[in-house]
C-alpha positions in Angstrom: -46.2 219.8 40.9 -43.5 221.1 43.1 -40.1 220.2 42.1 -39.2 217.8 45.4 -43.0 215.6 44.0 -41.3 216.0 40.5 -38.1 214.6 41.5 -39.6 212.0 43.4 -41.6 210.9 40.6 -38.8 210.4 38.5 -36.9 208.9 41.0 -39.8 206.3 41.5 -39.5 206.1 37.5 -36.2 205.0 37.6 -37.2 202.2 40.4 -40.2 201.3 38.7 -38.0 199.8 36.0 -36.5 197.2 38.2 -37.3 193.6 37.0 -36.3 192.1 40.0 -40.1 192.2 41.7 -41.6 191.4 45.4 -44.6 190.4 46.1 -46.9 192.3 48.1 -50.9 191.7 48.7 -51.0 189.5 45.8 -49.2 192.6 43.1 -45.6 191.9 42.0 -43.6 195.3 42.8 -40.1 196.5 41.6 -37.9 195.7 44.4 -36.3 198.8 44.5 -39.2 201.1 43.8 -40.7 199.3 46.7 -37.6 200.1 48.3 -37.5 203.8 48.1 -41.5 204.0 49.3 -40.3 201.8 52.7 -37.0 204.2 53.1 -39.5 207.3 52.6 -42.3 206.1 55.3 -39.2 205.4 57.6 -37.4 208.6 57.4 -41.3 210.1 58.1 -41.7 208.1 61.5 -38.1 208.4 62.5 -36.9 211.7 61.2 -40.4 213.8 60.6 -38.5 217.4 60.2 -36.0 215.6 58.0 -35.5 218.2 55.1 -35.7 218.3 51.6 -32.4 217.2 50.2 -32.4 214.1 53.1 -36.2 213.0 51.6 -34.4 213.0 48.1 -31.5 211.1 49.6 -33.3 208.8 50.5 -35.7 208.2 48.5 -32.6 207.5 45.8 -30.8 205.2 48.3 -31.0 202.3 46.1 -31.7 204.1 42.7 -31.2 201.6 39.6 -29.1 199.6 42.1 -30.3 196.2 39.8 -27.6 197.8 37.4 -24.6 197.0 39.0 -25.0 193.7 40.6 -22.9 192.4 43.5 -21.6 189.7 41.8 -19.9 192.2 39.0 -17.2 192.7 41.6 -14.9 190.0 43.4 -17.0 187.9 46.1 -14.5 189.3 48.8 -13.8 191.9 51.2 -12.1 194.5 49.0 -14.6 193.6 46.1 -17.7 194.2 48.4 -15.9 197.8 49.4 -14.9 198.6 45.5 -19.0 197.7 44.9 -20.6 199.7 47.4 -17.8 202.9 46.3 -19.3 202.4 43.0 -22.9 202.4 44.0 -22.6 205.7 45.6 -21.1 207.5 42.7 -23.4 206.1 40.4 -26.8 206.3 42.9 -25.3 210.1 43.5 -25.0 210.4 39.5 -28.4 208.9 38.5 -29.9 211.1 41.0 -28.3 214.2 40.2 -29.5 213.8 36.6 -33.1 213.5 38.0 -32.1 216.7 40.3 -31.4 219.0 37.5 -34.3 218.2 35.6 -36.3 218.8 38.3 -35.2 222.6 38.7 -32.4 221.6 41.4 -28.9 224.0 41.4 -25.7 222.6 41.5 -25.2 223.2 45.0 -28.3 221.1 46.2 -27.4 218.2 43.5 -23.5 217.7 44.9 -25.2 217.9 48.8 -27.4 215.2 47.8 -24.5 213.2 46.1 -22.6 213.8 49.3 -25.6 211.7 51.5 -25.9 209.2 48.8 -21.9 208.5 49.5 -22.3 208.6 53.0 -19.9 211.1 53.6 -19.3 212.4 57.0 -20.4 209.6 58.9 -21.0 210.1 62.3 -20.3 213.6 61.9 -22.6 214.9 59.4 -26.4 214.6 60.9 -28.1 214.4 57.6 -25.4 211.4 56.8 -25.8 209.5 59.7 -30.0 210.0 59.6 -29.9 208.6 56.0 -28.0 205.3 57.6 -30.3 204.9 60.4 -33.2 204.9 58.3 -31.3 202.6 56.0 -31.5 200.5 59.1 -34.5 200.2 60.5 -35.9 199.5 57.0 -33.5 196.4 56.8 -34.9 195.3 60.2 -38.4 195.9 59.7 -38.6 194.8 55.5 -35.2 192.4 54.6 -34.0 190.9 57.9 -36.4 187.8 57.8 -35.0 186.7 54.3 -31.1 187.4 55.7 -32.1 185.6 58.4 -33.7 182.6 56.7 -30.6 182.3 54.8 -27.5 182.2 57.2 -26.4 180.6 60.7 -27.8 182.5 63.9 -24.6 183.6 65.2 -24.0 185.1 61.6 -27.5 187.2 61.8 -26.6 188.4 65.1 -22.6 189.7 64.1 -24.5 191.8 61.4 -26.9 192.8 63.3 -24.0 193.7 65.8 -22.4 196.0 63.1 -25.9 197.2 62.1 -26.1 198.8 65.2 -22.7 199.9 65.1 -23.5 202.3 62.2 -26.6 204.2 63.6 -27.3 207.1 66.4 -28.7 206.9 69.6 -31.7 207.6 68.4 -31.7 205.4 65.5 -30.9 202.5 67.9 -33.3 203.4 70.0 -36.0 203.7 67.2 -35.0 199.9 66.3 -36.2 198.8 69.2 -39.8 200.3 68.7 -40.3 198.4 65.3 -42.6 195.1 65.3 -40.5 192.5 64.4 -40.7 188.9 64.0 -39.5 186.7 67.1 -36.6 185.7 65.3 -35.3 188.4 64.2 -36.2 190.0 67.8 -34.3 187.4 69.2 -31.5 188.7 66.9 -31.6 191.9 67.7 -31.9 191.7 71.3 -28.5 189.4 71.2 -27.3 191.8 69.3 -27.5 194.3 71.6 -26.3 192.4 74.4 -23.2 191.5 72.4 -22.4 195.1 71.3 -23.1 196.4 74.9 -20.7 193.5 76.4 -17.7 194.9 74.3 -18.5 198.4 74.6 
């Protein structure tokens, strides 16, 4: 094995000890293992030359993310941005251990830390590649559950800030996903919106 399958395969270790499950074709699958498979396939259709610290990145996006829940931080504004801090040190930590093991140097572990923070947003390519993807998996895997849960006009102001986050080319990559009417509908309000106040 080469040490980016061997670090993928403990990565998808990790996620495969998720208890939190989803169903698919009948077979209950960690959530977040699932997860990191959907973030890979994305990064492959979107960003096909992507390199071999962005595939880690993102495979680890979400790794052992069950362990810190959201509701271990206040249910507001500053608790949500104290949470998702937290999540990136510890998703950049849990990863890096991986990293090591795997026959990764110090150098590559800290640049794959630095994605899993998002750091450099907007100005870093690697960075803002890792959010698009982020994304267009929540469009095309999780937006019909947000969606089913919340007020229209609520979908559509996140989807409005969705698109706030990603490239050009991320955007424009949303709009070639096959998505459900509703969440079309969404998007394409979305758009519209964000274009309005541009």
């Amino acid at each position: 094995m080469t040490r980016l399958s061997t670090a993928l395969a403990g990565i998808d270790a990790a996620n495969g000890d998720d208890p939190n499950t989803i169903e698919v074709d009948g077979a209950h699958v960690p959530a977040e293992l699932l997860y990191g498979e959907r973030m890979s396939a994305m990064l492959a259709r979107v960003y096909p030359d992507a390199s071999e610290l962005l595939q880690l990145a993102v495979r680890a996006q979400h790794i052992r993310r069950w362990e810190i829940p959201r509701d271990s931080y206040p249910m507001d504004r500053p608790g949500y941005l104290r949470w998702r801090k937290e999540l990136g040190r510890k998703h950049a930590e849990w990863a890096g251990e991986i990293l090591e093991t795997a026959g990764y140097d110090k150098e590559e572990i800290a640049r794959v830390g630095a994605l899993l923070r998002k750091e450099n947003l907007r100005r870093d390519a690697e960075t803002q590649a890792l959010e698009d993807v982020a994304a267009l998996v929540f469009l095309a895997h999780y937006a019909d559950d947000f969606a089913a849960k919340h007020p229209p006009e609520k979908v559509v102001a996140i989807l409005v800030k969705t698109l706030a986050k990603m490239s050009a080319h991320g955007q424009e990559a949303a709009g070639s996903l096959s998505l459900s009417p509703g969440v079309q509908a969404a998007l394409e309000a979305a758009i519209a919106q964000a274009s309005a106040t541009s």
